[in-house]
TIVEX-925068 format. One line per 8 residues: number of its first residue (from 1); for each residue x negated, y negated, z of C-alpha. Coordinates in nm, 2 decimals, padded with zeros to 4 digits, m for minus. Each point is the difference from the previous one (the first is absolute). Layout:
N
NUM> X Y Z | ...
//
This chain:
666
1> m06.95 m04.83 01.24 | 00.04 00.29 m00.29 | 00.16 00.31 00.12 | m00.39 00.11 m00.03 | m00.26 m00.08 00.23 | m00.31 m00.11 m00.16 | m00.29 00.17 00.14 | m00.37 m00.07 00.05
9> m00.26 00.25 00.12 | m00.25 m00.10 00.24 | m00.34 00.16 m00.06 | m00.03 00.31 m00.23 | m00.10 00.28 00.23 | 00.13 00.38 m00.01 | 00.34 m00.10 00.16 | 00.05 m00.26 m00.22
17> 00.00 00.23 m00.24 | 00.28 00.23 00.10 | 00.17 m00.34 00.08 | m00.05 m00.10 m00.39 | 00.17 00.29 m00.12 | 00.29 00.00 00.28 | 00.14 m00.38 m00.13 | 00.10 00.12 m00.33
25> 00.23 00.28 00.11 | 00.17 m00.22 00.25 | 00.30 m00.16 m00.04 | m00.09 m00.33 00.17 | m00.33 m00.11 m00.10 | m00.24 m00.07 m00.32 | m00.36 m00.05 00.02 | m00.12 m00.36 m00.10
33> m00.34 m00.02 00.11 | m00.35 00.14 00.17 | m00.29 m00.15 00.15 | m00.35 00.14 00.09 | m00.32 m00.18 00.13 | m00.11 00.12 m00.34 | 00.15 m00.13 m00.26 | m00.08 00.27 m00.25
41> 00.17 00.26 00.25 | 00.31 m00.18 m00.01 | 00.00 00.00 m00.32 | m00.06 00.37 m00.06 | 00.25 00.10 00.25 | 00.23 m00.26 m00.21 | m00.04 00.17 m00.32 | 00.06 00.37 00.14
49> 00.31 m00.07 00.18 | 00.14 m00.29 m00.20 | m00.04 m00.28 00.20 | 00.12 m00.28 m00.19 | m00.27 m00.25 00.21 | m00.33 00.08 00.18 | m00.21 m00.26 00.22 | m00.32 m00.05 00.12
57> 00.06 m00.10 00.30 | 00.28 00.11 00.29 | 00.03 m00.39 00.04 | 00.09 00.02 m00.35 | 00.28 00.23 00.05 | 00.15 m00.22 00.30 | 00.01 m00.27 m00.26 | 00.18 00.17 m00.28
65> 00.32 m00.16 m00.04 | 00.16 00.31 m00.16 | m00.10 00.24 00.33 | 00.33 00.06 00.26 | m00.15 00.24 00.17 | m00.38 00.12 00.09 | m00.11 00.37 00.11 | m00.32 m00.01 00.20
73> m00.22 00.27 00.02 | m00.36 m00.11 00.13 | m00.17 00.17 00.27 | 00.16 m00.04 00.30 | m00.18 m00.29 00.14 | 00.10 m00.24 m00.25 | 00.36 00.10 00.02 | 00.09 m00.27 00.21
81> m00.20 m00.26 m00.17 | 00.21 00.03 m00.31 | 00.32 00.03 00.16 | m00.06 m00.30 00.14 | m00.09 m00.13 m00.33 | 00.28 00.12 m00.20 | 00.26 m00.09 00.26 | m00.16 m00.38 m00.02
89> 00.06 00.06 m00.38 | 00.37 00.06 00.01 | m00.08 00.41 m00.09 | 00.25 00.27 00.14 | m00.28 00.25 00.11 | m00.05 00.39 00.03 | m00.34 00.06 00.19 | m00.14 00.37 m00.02
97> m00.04 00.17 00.34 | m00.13 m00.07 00.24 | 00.12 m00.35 m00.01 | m00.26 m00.15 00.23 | m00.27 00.19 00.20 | 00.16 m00.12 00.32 | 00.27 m00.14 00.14 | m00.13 m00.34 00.05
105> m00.04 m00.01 m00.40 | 00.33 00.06 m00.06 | 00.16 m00.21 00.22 | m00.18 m00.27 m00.18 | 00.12 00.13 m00.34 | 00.35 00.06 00.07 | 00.04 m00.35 00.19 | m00.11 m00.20 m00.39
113> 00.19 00.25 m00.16 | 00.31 m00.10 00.24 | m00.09 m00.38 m00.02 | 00.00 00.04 m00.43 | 00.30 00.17 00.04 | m00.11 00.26 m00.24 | 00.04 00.42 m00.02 | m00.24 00.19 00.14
121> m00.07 00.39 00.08 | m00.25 00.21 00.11 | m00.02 00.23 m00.26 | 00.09 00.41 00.13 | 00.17 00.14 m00.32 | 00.11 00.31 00.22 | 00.24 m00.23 00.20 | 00.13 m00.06 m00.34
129> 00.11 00.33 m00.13 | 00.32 00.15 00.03 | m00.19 00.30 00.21 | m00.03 m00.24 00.29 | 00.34 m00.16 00.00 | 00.16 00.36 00.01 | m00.22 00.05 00.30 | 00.10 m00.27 00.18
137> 00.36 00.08 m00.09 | m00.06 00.40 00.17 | m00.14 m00.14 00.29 | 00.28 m00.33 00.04 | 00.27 00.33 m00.01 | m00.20 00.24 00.26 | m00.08 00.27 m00.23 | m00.27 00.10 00.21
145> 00.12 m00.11 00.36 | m00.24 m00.21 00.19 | m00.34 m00.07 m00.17 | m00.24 00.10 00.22 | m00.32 00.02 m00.15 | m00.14 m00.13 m00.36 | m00.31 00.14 m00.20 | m00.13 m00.20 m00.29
153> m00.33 00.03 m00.19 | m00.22 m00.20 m00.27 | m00.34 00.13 m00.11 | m00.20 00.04 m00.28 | m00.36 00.09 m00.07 | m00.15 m00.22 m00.16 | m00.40 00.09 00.07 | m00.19 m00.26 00.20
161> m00.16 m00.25 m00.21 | m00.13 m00.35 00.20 | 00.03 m00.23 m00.31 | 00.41 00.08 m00.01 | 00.22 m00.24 00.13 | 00.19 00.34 00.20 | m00.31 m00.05 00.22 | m00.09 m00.35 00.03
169> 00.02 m00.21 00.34 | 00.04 m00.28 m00.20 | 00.29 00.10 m00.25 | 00.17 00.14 00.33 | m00.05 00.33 m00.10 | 00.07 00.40 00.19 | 00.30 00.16 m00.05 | 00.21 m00.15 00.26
177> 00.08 m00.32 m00.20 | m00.02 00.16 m00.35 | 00.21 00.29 00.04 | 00.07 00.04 00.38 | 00.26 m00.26 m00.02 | 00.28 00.23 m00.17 | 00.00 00.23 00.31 | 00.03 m00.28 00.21
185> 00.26 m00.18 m00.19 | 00.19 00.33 m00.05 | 00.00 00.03 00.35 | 00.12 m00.29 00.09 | 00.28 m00.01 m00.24 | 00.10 00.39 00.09 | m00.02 m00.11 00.42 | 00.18 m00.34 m00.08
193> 00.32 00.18 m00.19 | 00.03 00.25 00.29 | 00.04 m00.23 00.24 | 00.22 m00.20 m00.24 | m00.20 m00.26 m00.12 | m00.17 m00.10 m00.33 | m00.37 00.11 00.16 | m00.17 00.03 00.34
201> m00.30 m00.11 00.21 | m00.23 00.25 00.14 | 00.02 m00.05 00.39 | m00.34 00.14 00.02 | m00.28 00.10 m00.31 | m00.26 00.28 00.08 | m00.26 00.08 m00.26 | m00.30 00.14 m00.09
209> m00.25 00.00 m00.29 | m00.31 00.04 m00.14 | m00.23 m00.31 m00.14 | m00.24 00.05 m00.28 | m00.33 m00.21 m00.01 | 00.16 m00.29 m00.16 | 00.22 m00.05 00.32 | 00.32 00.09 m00.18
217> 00.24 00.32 00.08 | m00.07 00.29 m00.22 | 00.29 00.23 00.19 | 00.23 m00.10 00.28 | 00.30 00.10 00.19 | 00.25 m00.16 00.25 | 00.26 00.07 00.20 | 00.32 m00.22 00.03
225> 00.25 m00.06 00.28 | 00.33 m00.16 m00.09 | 00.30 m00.12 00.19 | 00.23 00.31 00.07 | m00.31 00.19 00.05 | m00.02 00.09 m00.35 | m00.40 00.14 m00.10 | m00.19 m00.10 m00.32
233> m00.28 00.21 m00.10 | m00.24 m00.15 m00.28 | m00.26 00.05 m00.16 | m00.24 m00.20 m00.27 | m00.32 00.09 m00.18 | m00.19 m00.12 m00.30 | m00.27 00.30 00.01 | 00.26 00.29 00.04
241> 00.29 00.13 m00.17 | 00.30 00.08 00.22 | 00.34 00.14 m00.09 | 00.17 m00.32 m00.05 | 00.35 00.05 00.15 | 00.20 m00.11 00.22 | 00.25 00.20 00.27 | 00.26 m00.08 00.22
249> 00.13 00.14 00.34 | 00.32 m00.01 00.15 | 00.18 00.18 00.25 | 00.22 00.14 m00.24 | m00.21 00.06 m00.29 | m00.28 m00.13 m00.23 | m00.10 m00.22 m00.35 | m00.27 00.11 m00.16
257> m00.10 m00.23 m00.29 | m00.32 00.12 m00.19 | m00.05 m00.30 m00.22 | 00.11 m00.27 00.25 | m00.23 m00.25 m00.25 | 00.12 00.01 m00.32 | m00.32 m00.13 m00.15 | 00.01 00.14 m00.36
265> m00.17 m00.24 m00.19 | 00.08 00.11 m00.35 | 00.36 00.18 00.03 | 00.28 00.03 00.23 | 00.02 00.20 00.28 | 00.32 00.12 00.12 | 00.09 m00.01 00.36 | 00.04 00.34 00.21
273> 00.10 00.07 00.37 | 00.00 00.29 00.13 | 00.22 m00.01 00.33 | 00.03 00.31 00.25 | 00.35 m00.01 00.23 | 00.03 00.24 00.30 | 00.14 00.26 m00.12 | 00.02 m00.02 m00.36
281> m00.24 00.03 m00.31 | m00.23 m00.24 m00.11 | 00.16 m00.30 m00.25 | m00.16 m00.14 m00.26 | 00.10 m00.34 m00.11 | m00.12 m00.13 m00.28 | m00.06 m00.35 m00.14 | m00.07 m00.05 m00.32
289> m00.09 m00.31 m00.19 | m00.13 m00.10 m00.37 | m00.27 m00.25 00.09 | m00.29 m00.05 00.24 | 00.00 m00.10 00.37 | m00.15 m00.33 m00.16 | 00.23 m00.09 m00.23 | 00.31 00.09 00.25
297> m00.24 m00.24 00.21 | 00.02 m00.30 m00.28 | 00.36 00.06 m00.03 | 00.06 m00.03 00.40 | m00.21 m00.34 m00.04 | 00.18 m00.10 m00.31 | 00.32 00.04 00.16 | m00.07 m00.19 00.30
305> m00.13 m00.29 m00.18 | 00.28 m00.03 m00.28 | 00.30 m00.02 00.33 | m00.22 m00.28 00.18 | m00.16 00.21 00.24 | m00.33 m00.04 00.16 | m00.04 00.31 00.14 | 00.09 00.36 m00.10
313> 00.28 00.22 00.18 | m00.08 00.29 00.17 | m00.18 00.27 00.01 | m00.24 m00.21 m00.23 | m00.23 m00.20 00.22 | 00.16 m00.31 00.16 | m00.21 m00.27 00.18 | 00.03 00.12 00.38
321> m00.06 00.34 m00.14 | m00.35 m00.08 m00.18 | m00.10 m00.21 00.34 | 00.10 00.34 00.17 | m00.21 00.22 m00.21 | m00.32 m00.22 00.04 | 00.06 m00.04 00.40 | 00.04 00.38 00.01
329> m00.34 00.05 m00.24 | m00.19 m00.26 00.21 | 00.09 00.22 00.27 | m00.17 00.34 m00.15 | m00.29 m00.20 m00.12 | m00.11 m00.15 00.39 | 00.11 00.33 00.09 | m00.32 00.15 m00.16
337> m00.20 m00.27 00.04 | 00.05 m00.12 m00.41 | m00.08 m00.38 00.02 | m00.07 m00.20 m00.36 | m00.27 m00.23 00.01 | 00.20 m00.23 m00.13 | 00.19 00.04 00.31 | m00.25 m00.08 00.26
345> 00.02 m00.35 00.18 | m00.33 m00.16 m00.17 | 00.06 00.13 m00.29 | 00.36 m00.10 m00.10 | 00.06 m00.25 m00.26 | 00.33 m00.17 m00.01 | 00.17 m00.04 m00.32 | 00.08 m00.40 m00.15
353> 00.23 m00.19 00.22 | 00.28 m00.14 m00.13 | 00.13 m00.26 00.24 | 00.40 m00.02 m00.06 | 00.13 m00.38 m00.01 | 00.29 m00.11 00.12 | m00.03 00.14 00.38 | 00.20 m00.02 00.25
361> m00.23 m00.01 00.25 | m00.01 m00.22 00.29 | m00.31 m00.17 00.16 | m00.06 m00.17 00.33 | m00.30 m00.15 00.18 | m00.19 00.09 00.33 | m00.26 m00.32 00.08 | m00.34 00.10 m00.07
369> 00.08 00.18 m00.26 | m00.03 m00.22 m00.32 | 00.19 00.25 m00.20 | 00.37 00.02 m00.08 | 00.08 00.37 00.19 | 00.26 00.24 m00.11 | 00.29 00.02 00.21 | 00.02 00.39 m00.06
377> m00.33 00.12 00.09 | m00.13 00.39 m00.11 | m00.13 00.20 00.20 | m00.27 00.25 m00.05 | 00.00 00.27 00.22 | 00.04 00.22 m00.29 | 00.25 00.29 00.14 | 00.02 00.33 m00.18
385> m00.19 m00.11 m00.28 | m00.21 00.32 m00.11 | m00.27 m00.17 m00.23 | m00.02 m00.35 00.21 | m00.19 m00.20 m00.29 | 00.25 00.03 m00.28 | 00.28 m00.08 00.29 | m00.16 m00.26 00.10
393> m00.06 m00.18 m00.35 | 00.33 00.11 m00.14 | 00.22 m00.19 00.33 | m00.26 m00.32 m00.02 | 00.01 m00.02 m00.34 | 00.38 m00.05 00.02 | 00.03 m00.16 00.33 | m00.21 m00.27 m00.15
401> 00.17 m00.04 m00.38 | 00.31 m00.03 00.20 | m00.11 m00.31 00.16 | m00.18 00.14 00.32 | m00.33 m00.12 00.12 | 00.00 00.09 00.40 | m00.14 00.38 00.11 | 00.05 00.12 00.39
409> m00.33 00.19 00.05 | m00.17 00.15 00.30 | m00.26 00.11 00.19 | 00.16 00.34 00.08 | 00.22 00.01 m00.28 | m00.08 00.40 m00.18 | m00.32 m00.03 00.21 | m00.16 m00.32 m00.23
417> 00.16 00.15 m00.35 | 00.28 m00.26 m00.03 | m00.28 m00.28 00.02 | m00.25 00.16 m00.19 | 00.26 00.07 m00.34 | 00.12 m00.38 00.07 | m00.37 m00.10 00.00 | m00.05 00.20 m00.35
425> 00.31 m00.09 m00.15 | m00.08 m00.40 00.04 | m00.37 00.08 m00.10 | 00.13 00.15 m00.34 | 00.27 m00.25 m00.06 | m00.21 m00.25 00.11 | 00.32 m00.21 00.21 | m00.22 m00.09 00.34
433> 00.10 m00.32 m00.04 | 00.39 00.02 m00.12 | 00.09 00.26 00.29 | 00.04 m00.05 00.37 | m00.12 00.24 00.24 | 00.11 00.12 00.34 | m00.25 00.17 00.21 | 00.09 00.15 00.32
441> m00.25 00.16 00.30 | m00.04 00.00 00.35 | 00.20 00.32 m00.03 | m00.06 00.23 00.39 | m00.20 00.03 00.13 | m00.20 m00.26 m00.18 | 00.23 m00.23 00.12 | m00.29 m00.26 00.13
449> m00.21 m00.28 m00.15 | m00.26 00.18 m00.11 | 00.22 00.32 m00.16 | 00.17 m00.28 m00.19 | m00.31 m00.14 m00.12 | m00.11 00.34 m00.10 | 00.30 00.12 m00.14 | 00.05 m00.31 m00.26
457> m00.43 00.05 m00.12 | 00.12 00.36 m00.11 | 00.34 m00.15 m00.14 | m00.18 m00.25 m00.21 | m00.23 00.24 m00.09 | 00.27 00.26 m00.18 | 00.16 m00.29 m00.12 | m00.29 m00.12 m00.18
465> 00.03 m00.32 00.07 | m00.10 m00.24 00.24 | 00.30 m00.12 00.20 | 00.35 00.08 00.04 | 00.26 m00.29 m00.05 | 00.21 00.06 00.31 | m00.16 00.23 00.29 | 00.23 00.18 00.22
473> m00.03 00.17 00.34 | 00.11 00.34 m00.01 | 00.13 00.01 00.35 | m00.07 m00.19 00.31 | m00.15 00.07 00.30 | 00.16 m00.18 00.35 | m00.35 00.08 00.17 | m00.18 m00.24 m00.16
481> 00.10 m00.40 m00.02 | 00.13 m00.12 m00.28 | m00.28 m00.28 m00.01 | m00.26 00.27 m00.03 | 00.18 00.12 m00.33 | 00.07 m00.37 m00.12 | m00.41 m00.07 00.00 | m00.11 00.32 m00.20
489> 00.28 m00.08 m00.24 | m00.12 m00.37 m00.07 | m00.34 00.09 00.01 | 00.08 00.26 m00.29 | 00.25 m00.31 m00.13 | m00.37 m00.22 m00.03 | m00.21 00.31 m00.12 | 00.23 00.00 m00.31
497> 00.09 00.36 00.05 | 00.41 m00.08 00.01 | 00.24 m00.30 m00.07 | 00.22 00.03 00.25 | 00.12 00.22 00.33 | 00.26 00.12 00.14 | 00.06 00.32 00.22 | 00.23 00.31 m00.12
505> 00.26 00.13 00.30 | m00.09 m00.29 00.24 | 00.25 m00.08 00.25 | 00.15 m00.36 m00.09 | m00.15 m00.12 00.35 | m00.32 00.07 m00.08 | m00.01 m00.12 m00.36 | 00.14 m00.32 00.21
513> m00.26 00.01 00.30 | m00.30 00.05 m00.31 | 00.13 m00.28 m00.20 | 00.04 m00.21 00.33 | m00.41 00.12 00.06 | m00.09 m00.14 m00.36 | 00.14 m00.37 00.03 | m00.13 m00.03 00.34
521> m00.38 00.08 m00.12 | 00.06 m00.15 m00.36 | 00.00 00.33 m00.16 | 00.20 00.15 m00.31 | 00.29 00.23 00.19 | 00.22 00.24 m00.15 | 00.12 m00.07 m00.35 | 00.23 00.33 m00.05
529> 00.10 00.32 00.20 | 00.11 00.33 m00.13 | 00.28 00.11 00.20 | 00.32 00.26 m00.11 | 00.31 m00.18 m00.13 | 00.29 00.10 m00.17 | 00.36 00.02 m00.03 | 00.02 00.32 00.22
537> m00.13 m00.04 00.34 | m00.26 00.26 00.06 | 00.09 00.23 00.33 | m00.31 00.08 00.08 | m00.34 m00.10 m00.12 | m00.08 00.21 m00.26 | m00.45 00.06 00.17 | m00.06 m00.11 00.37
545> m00.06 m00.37 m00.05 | 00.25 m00.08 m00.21 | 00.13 m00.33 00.01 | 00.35 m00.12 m00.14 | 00.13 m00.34 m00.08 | 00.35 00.06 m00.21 | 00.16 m00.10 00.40 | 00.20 m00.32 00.01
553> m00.26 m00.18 00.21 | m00.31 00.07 m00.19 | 00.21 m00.07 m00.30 | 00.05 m00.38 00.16 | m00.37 00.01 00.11 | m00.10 00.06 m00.35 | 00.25 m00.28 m00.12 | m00.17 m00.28 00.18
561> m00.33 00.16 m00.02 | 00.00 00.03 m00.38 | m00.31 00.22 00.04 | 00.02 00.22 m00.26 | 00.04 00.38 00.06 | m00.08 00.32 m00.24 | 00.24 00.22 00.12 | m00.04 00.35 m00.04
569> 00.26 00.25 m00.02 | 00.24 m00.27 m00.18 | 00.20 00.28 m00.09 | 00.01 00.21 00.32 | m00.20 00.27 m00.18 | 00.29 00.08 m00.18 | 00.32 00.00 00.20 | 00.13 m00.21 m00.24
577> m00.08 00.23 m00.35 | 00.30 00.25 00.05 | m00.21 00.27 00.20 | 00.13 m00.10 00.35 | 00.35 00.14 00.07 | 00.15 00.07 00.36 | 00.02 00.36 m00.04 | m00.37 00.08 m00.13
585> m00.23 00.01 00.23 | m00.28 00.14 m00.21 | m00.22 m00.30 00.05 | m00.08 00.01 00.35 | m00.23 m00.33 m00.03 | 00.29 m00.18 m00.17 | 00.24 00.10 00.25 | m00.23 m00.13 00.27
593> m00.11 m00.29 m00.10 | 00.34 m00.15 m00.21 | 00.32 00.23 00.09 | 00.22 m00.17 00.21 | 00.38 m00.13 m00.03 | m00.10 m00.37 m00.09 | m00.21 00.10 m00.30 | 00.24 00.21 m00.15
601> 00.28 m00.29 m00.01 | m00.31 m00.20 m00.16 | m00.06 00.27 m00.23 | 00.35 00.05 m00.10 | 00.07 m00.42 m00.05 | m00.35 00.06 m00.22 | 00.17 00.20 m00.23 | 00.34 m00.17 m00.03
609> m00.20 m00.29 m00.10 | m00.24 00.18 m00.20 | 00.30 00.16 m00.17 | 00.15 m00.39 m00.08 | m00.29 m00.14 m00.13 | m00.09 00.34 m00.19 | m00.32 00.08 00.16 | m00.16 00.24 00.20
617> m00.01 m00.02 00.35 | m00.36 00.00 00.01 | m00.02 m00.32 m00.17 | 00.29 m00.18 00.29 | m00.21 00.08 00.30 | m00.29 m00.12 m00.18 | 00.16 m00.33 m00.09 | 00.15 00.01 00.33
625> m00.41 m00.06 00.13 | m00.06 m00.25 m00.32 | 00.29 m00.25 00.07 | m00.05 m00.02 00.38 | m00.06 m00.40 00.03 | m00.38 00.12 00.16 | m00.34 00.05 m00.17 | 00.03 00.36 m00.08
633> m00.23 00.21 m00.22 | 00.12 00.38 m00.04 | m00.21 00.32 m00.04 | 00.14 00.23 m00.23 | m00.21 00.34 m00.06 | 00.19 00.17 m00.31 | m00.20 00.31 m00.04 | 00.16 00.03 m00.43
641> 00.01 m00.25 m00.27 | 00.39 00.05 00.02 | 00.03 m00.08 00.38 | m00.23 m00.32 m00.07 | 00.28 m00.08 m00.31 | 00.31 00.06 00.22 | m00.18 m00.18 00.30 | m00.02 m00.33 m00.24
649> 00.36 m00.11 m00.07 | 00.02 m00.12 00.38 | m00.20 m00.26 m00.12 | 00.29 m00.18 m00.22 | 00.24 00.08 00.34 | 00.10 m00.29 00.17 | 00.20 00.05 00.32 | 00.24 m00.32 00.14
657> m00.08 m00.07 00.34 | 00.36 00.12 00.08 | m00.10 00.36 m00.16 | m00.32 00.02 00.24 | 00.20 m00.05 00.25 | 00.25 00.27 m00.05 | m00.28 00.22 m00.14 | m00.14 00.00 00.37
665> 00.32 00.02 00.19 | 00.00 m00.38 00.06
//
């Protein structure tokens, strides 16, 4: 590579133009090409900016040889689809903000840009002018004490006009994603730096806004609670002109900055803070600079790229920092009820899948079910996922390019949602047949043959489909005989509504006396059960009902059995991820269920190992449950992309019988 990046420009909009005119003053990079969808647009913007190339196409501009690096400047819906492009292309990548329109998007971005191993940024030129980096430099030194609250406006008024994208459902339009997104990334960063990290979650996201007829947010506000019990206050509008600024209050003084944005298109704007100590007159600090925020921008990109990195140091956007800003935006948006169509469970359309080869995953088999089945099974109940649909597609989408074709539904699971996005998501993709599906019902009080029955109609029915591969009981219920559940089961076996049964937290005796039942009338008995089993024993059961076989004699029943068991909770629900420590209590579930003297030696052996064979101690209690010498399936529920990646490498574990046994205090 030259000591100059070659750059090409991705659609020809108004930004792109300020873009144009940064590259040439930069030190870094040169422009070497620009598409359009119309190819005489590319070539006019060509001609006035001296574009050595234009193209036709953006395809086109993926496929020029001569292109490093590729700006990207659609609306913000098709962000992501390019990214995804342009990573597959080998480009090093600055996308315009907002970099997806939610947080499910850009997971799915930032995991191809991660897999290409290429550059990319979300692209905030404030967080690349010197005016920010002295900020963060008063606060790291306590100019101003303790922050304690944060005020940070963008607004403009820009007349409301239905045709504009500003107001469009479907170009993701309202001021929140256009514009709010600088108060909420300025927030973040401000709240992370006082509590001495690059930026911060909210703990909790108030707002409150105003929809125009389209459905979009014309003006909105929010109110942000961080760690340290620092307050954000932010406002957004598209339809009103506000002052612009931001403030900051500590308890020994305050930053004012009045042009926190430094969005001077056409010359530079130098940086000022104002900051008021107790005590002592106002200080002005200024910052100046010779070029635009967007060519300090290019050059922060530039640099990156030429030393071999793929992402850019701080405070210009980072990966976790982008995923941040969107999770916090999602936030505001369900807080005023601002949903995109798009968004909405039938109306989400996945992206193309690109199935990666080479996995690692392992398969195994459960009879009836004339499928191979994934031995790490995903399941979908969904947790803390704001906008479900996009979730959903984003973690199955990956789940199965990495190999995975089994899904742990439910009857109860997010009251029918969990089944109903799997149902859509296989409808779309049209995988029916390639995927294996575990229902589950009978869940109290339905706990009977006829709630069963009932409960699997409606299952089949969100599912969209007409029977499940492998049907599991929720619970059981001691009232009733096992024989009575054995018939229902076989007669749902013959109606051709399921493949197989089993029960899910059935005592081993009765999966024992049921099977017994079945080959004394000639019936099909249990083919799998769903029990908890992992490294760490669990203490107590995590719901009333809860049944356990990680114990030395279920593990032996299991042995000669060699009935195969989906065990949930294969990781303990997270003793083993670095949260759980003596001393921190915080978790009073976790401390319940999994504290206890025994686990801890397990959990300290779990990361000496992990530590020799350089992996995380996630992935040795998970290949602790994959090498036991039993037919185990685990259920993993990452709620990220990244906890799904990190989950994976247990897959290429393998544990000597001798480690097993030392793993488990043998």
């Amino acid at each position: 590579m030259t000591n100059k990046i070659r750059w090409g420009i991705l659609s020809t909009g108004a930004i792109s133009r300020a873009f144009a005119a940064a590259v040439p003053n930069s030190a870094t990079g040169q422009l070497a090409a620009v598409a359009s969808r119309d190819a005489g647009q590319a070539a006019k913007f060509a001609k006035e900016f001296n574009i050595p190339r234009s193209h036709g196409s953006y395809e086109a501009l993926l496929a020029d040889p001569d292109v490093q690096a590729v700006y990207i400047s659609t609306p913000h819906p098709f962000h992501v689809d390019w990214v995804v492009k342009a990573a597959a292309a080998g480009k090093h990548i600055l996308c315009e903000k907002p970099f997806a329109i939610n947080h499910a998007d850009a997971m799915t971005a930032i995991e191809a840009a991660r897999e290409a191993g290429v550059f990319l940024m979300e692209a905030f030129m404030y967080r690349c002018h010197p005016q920010t980096a002295k900020l963060v430099e008063l606060l790291r030194a306590g100019t101003i004490g303790n922050v304690r609250i944060i005020q940070a406006t963008f607004s403009f008024q820009a007349g409301f006009n239905p045709t504009s994208r500003l107001f469009d459902n479907a170009l993701g339009g309202g001021g929140i994603l256009d514009v709010g997104c600088y108060p909420v990334s300025f927030s973040r960063l401000v709240a992370g730096v006082a509590t001495g990290k690059d930026f911060a979650d909210p703990l909790e996201v108030k707002g409150v806004g105003h929809l125009c007829q389209t459905g979009v947010d014309e003006w909105a506000a929010a109110v942000l609670k961080f760690p340290g019990d620092i307050i954000a206050q932010i406002a957004t509008g598209i339809t009103l002109n506000q002052d612009n600024a931001a403030r900051i209050f500590g308890t020994k003084g305050s930053i004012i900055i009045p042009n926190p944005w430094i969005s001077n298109r056409q010359a530079a704007d130098t940086g000022k803070l104002i900051v008021n100590r107790q005590g002592a007159a106002p200080e002005e600090i200024t910052i100046p600079v010779t070029v635009t925020s967007y060519t300090l921008e290019v050059d922060v990109v530039g640099r990156a790229i030429l030393a071999g990195n793929v992402e850019a140091p701080t405070p210009a956007m980072t990966w976790a920092d982008t995923l941040s800003n969107l999770r916090t935006l999602d936030r505001w948006r369900q807080s005023i009820g601002l949903t995109y169509e798009a968004e909405q469970p039938a109306n989400y359309r996945p992206r193309p899948l690109h199935v990666r080869p080479g996995s690692a995953m392992s398969h195994g088999n459960v009879p009836g079910i004339d499928k191979p089945v994934a031995r790490l099974v995903l399941g979908t109940m969904l947790e803390g996922a704001t906008f479900p649909a996009p979730h959903a597609f984003a973690l199955f989408d990956d789940y199965f390019a990495h190999g995975g074709n089994c899904f742990d539904t439910a009857h109860i699971y997010a009251g029918g949602l969990g089944e109903q996005l799997l149902g859509q998501w296989l409808k779309a993709r049209n995988l029916r047949d390639q995927v294996v599906i575990i229902g589950k019902g009978a869940y109290p009080p339905c706990c009977d043959p006829v709630g069963l029955t009932r409960q699997l109609d409606e299952s089949l029915a969100r599912l969209q489909t007409d029977h499940v591969d492998l049907y599991l009981m929720h619970r059981d219920n001691p009232d009733i005989p096992v024989g009575e559940f054995v018939d229902v089961l076989n007669q749902l076996l013959k109606a051709g509504k399921l493949r197989a049964f089993g029960g899910s937290n059935w005592t081993l005796e009765r999966v024992a006396a049921a099977n017994r039942y079945a080959k004394r009338k000639g019936l099909t008995g249990f083919a799998a059960i769903s029990n908890q089993f992992s490294l760490a024993e669990m203490v107590a059961p995590v719901w009333a009902g809860c049944v356990s076989v990680s114990d030395a004699t279920s593990r032996k029943w299991l042995k000669k059995q060699q009935l195969p068991n989906f065990c949930w909770s294969s990781q303990a629900r997270g003793f083993f991820s670095g949260y759980a420590q003596p001393d921190n209590h915080c978790d009073l579930e976790l401390v319940r269920c999994w504290y206890s003297d025994d686990n801890f030696l397990r959990l300290e052996r779990v990361k000496e190992l992990a530590k020799k064979r350089g992996a995380l101690p996630i992935n040795i209690a998970l290949a602790y449950v994959l090498a036991q010498p039993l037919s185990l399936f685990a259920l993993i529920g990452p709620r990220t992309l990244q906890e799904l990646r990190t989950t994976l490498p247990a897959l290429k574990l393998e544990l000597t019988p001798k480690e097993l046994r030392w793993l488990n205090l043998e």
